[in-house]
Each structure stands twice: as structure tokens, then as C-alpha cells.
N, C-alpha and C positions, 0 to 999 in steps of 0.2 A: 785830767790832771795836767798841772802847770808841765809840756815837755819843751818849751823854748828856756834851753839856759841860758840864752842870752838877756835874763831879765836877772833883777837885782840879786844881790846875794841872799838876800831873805826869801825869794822865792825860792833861788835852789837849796837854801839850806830845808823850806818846809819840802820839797819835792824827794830830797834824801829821805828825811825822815820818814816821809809815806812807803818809799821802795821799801827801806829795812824794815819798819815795824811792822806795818799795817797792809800788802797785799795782797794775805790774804782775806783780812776783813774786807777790803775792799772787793775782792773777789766776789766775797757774800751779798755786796750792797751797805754794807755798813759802814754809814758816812755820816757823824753826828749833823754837821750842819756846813755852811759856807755864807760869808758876806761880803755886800762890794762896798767896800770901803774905799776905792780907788785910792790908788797915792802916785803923785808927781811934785817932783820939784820937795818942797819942803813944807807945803801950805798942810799936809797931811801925813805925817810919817809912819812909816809900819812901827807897830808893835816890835819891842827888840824881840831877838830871838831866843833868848832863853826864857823869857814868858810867853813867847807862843808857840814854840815846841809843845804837843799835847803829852802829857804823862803817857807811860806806858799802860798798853791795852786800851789808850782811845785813841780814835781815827778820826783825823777831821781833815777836810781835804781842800786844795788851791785848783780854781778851776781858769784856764784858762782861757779868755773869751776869740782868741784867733783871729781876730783882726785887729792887732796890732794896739788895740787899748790895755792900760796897765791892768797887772794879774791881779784874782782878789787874795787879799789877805784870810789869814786862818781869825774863826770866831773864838775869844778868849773865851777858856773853859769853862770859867764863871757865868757864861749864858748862853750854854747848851745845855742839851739834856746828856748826861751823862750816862754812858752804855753798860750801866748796870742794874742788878734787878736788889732792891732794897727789900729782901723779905727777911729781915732780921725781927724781930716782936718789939724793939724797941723804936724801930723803923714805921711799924704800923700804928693805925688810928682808923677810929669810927667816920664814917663820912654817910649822907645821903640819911641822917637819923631823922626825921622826919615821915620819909619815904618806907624809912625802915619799919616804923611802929605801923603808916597806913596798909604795909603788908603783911605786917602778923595778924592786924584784924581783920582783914581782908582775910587771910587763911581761916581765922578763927571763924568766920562767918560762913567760907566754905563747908567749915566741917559741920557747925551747927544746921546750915540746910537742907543739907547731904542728908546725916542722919535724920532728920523728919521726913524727909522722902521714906529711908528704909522703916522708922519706925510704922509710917501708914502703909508700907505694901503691902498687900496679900497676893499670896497664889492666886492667879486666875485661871492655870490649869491644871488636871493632873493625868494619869494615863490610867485606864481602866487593862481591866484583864488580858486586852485582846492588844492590848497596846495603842488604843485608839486617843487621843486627848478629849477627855470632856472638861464640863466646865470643873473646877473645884469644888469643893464644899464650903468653901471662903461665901462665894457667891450663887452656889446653887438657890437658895431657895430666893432668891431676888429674881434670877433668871427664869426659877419656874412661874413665879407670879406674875411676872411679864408679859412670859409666852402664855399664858392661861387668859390675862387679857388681850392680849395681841388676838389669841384663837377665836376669843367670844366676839370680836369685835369685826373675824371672818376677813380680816384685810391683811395678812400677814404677808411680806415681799420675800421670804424665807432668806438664805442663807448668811443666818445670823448666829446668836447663842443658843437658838432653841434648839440648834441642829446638833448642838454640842451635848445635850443635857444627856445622862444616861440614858440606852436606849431608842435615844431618836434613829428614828428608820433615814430619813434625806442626809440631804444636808452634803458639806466638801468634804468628800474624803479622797485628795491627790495623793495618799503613799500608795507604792511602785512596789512590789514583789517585801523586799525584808526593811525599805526605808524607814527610818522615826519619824519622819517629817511625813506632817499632812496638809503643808502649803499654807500655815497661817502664821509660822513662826517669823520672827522678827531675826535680827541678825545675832544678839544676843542669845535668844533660846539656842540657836543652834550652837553658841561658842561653848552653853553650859552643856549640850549633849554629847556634842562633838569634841570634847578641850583636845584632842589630834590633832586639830584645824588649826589651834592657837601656836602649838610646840611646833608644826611644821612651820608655821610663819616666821617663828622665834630662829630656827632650826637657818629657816631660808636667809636671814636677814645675817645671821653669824658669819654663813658660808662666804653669801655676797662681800661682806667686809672684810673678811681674811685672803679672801681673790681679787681685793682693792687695793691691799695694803700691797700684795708683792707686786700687783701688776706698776703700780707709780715706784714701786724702789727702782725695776730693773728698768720699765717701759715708758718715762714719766713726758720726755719728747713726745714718739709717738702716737700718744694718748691725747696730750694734748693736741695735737697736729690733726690726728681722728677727728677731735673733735670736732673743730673749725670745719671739716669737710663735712662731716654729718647734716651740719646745721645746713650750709650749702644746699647738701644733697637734698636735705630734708622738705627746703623752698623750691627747688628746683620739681621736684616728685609733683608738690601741690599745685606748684604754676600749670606742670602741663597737664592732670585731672581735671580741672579746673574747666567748667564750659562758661563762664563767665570772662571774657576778656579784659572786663578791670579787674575780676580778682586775681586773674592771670599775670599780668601786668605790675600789680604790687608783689604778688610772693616772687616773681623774677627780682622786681627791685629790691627786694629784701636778700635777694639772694649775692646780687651785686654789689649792694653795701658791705653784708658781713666779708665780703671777699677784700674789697676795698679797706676794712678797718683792721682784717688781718693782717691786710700786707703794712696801713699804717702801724700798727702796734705791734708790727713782727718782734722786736727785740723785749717788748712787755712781755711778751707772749711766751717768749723761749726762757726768757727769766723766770716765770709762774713754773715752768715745768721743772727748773731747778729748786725752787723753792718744793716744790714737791717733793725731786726727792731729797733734797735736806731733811724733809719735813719725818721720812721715814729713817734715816740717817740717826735723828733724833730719839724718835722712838725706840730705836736698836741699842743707843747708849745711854737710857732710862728707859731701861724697864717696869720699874719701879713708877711710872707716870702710868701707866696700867692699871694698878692697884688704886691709883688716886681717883682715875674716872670713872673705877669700877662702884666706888665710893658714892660718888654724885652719883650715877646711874641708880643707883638705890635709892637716893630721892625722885630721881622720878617713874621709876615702878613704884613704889608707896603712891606718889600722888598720882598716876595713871590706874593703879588699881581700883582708888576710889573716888574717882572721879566715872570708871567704868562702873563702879559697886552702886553710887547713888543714878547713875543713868540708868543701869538696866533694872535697880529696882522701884525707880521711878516710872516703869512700864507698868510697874503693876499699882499704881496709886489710881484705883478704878472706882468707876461705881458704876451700877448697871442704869443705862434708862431706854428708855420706849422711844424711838427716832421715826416721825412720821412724817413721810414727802408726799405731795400734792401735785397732780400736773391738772390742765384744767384742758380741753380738746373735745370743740365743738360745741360751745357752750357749757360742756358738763365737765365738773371734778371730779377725777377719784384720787382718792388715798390708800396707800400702802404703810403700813410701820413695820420695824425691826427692833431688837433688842439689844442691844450693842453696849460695849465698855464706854465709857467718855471720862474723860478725864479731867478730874476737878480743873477751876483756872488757877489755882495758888501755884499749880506745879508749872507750868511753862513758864514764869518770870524766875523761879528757882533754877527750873533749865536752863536759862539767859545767864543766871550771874554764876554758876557752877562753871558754867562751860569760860566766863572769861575769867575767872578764877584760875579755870584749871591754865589756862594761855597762861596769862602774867605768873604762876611758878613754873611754866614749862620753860618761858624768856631766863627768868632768873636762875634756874641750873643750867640753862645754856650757857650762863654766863660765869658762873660759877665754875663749868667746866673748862673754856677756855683761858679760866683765871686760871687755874691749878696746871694748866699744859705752859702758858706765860711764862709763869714762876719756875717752872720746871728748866725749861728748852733755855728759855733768857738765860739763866745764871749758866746752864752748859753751855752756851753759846757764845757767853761776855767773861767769865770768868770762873773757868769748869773746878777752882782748885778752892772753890766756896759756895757750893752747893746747898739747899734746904731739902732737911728731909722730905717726904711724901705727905707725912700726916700734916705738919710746917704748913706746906703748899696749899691743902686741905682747907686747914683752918685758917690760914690769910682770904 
């Protein structure tokens, strides 16, 4: 800010203005704008001063350039962005409609692929008496016709479906004293046996984020400050492991850099930390923005539920066939076959556009969510004594 009063009366009249209204927005960083308009002599005159007095509750700041060239004048209100959040209903409108419809059929497509996966799965396993998995009865009798030809044909490479079938004597069987698992499951079967697995993840992930949120209220320097040394430390660890002297050599210079950009961006850097804990500051004096993202977040468990629902029952879109390999050694070939699940090809291009399916709505309550925190924090933050409800937030 402009501190030489010995510049025109318009600059110290915008320079008061800023002390009394606005230090501590400014404190915050909130500075609508600034232009150099330079003015000398008479070829350019400032703006008078009761049109550039900014209204109350906006901050717009005279920067002074320190050597000795004229101060810049304040940009007329008229073409700033002004520091408020416009979530009034009368305020809103449709935008990006285009984009919009290619994403509801984009979703609609999702579901439609989804469920024809689920519609073709079948069970491929089930557990017999002893707890052991054999094959299902979806696909027993494909398996045993298999192995039946497989048998006749005396070239079987075993440890296939045949070893599953009831009764088979071979075959893998890795469970351990009382385990379920007999080393063929997939990540999936184990979430549906184990759902423990899932709720401790859940469990872990709550914890983590509640010992996030006090550590940046109380600790939000230090943290950041860690960080920058981690990273450090982190190049430094690998430089010296390292038996390679050029890899050596980079992870040092990576290490010298971040240290280097630290020290240039030091005042960025201390600023993000308070943005931080503002940012928890906020949260403390809207609660109520809790509830909102709690909201969103329920769009994406819905569409993470079934986007897991059409993957893992996309495992089971099987069909049995005979897989026979060939090596040839010394002249002569032999062959071995097995009887194995394979997987129509219709399902992998379906797995292709489920999965960027599932991305582009995870993007979009991302965004959906940092709208609803915006609307929230902005209006406590520009003008706390006109707030929008929660649901308001929501549906903007």
C-alpha cells in the first residue's frame, strides 16, 4: 500500500480509506484489484474521490511502485469483481447445458452397461461342506465336460477348474489352520467375506481426517514447514541409497531446488499455512457446511457402490473353455490344456467406459462439493450478515 503521503491528496485520501475499513481484509489477502493508470501533470487525472472511495465492505488497494513513479490509482467498482457471493435463486442460471445433457447420458449409459454385466453374472464359486470353494453349479457341468475331455485327451496341465470340481483329490488348496481363503480369490471376493476389511478402512480414513482437521487448526505453520523438510529429507535419503552417481546427483539436485523455491516462496508459503487455518476457522463458524458435504458425499457412495457392484460382478461374466499351450523342444511338440474361466470380449470395452464414467462423476461432486464449501465460507467471509442456507448451497 501507498505509505508515502507525500503523494497527491487522492492517494492519501484512498490510503485512509484502506487503514479504516479494510485491514483487516487485507490482512486476509482480499484485494479486489489494482491499475496503473499513472497520472501526472493534467494529461490524466485521477478519478475524484468520492467515485473512488470503494463502498463499504470492498477493498481495493493503491499500490505503491517505490521508486519514485506516480502511485496507481483504485480500479472503478464498475470493473471489478466484486467480493460477494451472489447465491440468491434469482442470481442463478443454467450454464454448460450442453455438457450438461452429454452427462446425464453418459450416466444413463453407465447404468445401462453396469446392469448387463450384473444381469449376465453367475456365481463361479460356492463352498462345499468342509468350507472348501468348488466350482458352482452355474458352471459345474461345463467344467466337468471339459475336464472329461481334457482327461481323455491325457494331456491335462492341472491346476485348473478341474481341481475345483467336488471331490477332486489335487489341485490348490493354500488355506492355513481356520482361513476362508484358498488363494484364488480376487480382491473383491475377499471385501464380500471379509466386509471387516471394508469398515476398518472406512473406520481409518474418519480417524485420519478428524486428526487433520485439529492438527492444521492448532499446527498449520509447522505442518507446513514439515513439510517442505520431508520433501528435502526425502531426496536427500534417495541421493545417498542411490549406487548410481547420476541418479545420485539428480535426487540431490532435486533436493536443492525444493530448498531453493522454499526459500523463494517463503511468504507464499507462510500465507497457505494461514489460509489453512482460516480454512478451519471457517468450518468452526459453519457447521452447518458439514451437513452439505455430507450430502454430496452420498452421491458418491451411490456411484462408488455401483460402479464396485458392476466391476465385481463383472468377474463373474464367464464362460468355461479348454486353454491349450504348445511349446515345441528338439524337434518335437507337446501340448498341455487346462479349463479355465475366460471372459467374453463384450465385457473389457464395458470395463473401459464404466471406469471413465465412474472418473467424470467422481470430477463432478468434486466440484459440486467445493461449490457448496464457496458458497458457504464466501458469503461468511464477504458478508456474514447474509448468509444462504445449507440446502440453498446444495442446490446452487
Amino acid at each position: 500500500l501507498a505509505e508515502d503521503h507525500n503523494r497527491t491528496t487522492t492517494t492519501q485520501r484512498y490510503q485512509m480509506t484502506i487503514d479504516d475499513k479494510g485491514k483487516e481484509w487485507l490482512d486476509h489477502g482480499v484485494v479486489v484489484g489494482v491499475a496503473d493508470q499513472g497520472f501526472g501533470g493534467n494529461e490524466n487525472p485521477p478519478p475524484s474521490v468520492p467515485e473512488a472511495i470503494p463502498e463499504a465492505g470492498h477493498v481495493e488497494a493503491v499500490v505503491d511502485s517505490g521508486n519514485g513513479a506516480p502511485g496507481r490509482v483504485l480500479i472503478p467498482a464498475q470493473d471489478t469483481v466484486p467480493p460477494k457471493v451472489l447465491w440468491n435463486k434469482e442470481h442463478r442460471k443454467f450454464t454448460d447445458k450442453i455438457w450438461g445433457i452429454v452427462y446425464v447420458l453418459s450416466f444413463i449409459a453407465f447404468l445401462s452397461t453396469g446392469f448387463v454385466l450384473v444381469a449376465n453374472a453367475k456365481t463361479r464359486f460356492e463352498r462345499d461342506s468342509d468350507g472348501l470353494r468348488i466350482v458352482s453349479s452355474n458352471f459345474r457341468a461345463d467344467v466337468e465336460s471339459c475336464c472329461q475331455e481334457v482327461a481323455a485327451q491325457g494331456d491335462s496341465l492341472g491346476y485348473d477348474l478341474c481341481d475345483h470340481l467336488p471331490g477332486a483329490s489335487g489341485g490348490r488348496r493354500l488355506g492355513v489352520g481356520g482361513s476362508k481363503y484358498d488363494g484364488d480369490e480376487g480382491i473383491f471376493d475377499a471385501f464380500q467375506e471379509a466386509p471387516g476389511i471394508v469398515v476398518g478402512l472406512l473406520a481409518l480414513a474418519l480417524v485420519a481426517a478428524l486428526v487433520w482437521i485439529i492438527l492444521i487448526r492448532f499446527f498449520s505453520k509447522p505442518i507446513v514447514i514439515l513439510t517442505e523438510v520431508v520433501k528435502v529429507a526425502v531426496f536427500i535419503y534417495m541421493g545417498v541409497v542411490q549406487e548410481n552417481t547420476g541418479t545420485r546427483v539428480i535426487c540431490f539436485i532435486f533436493a536443492v531446488g525444493i530448498v531453493a523455491y522454499a526459500f523463494w516462496a517463503r511468504k507464499e508459503i507462510m500465507f497457505a499455512a494461514d489460509i489453512l487455518t482460516h480454512s478451519t476457522k471457517a468450518f468452526k463458524a459453519n457447521p452447518m457446511m458439514f451437513v452439505g458435504c455430507i450430502i454430496i458425499k452420498i452421491f458418491y457412495v451411490i456411484n462408488a457402490f455401483l460402479f464396485v457392484l458392476f466391476f465385481s460382478r463383472g468377474l463373474d461374466v464367464v464362460q468355461v473353455e479348454k486353454l491349450t499351450y504348445c511349446t515345441e523342444y528338439s524337434g518335437e511338440s507337446a501340448c498341455s490344456s487346462q479349463c479355465i474361466f475366460v471372459t467374453p470380449s463384450y465385457v473389457t470395452p464395458i470395463y473401459t467406459y464404466i471406469g471413465l464414467s465412474y472418473l467424470w462423476s467422481v470430477i463432478l461432486f468434486s466440484k459440486m462439493r467445493l461449490s457448496v464449501i464457496a458458497t458457504v465460507v464466501g458469503s461468511w467471509h464477504f458478508h456474514p450478515e447474509n448468509n444462504p442456507g445449507i440446502i440453498r448451497a446444495v442446490i446452487n
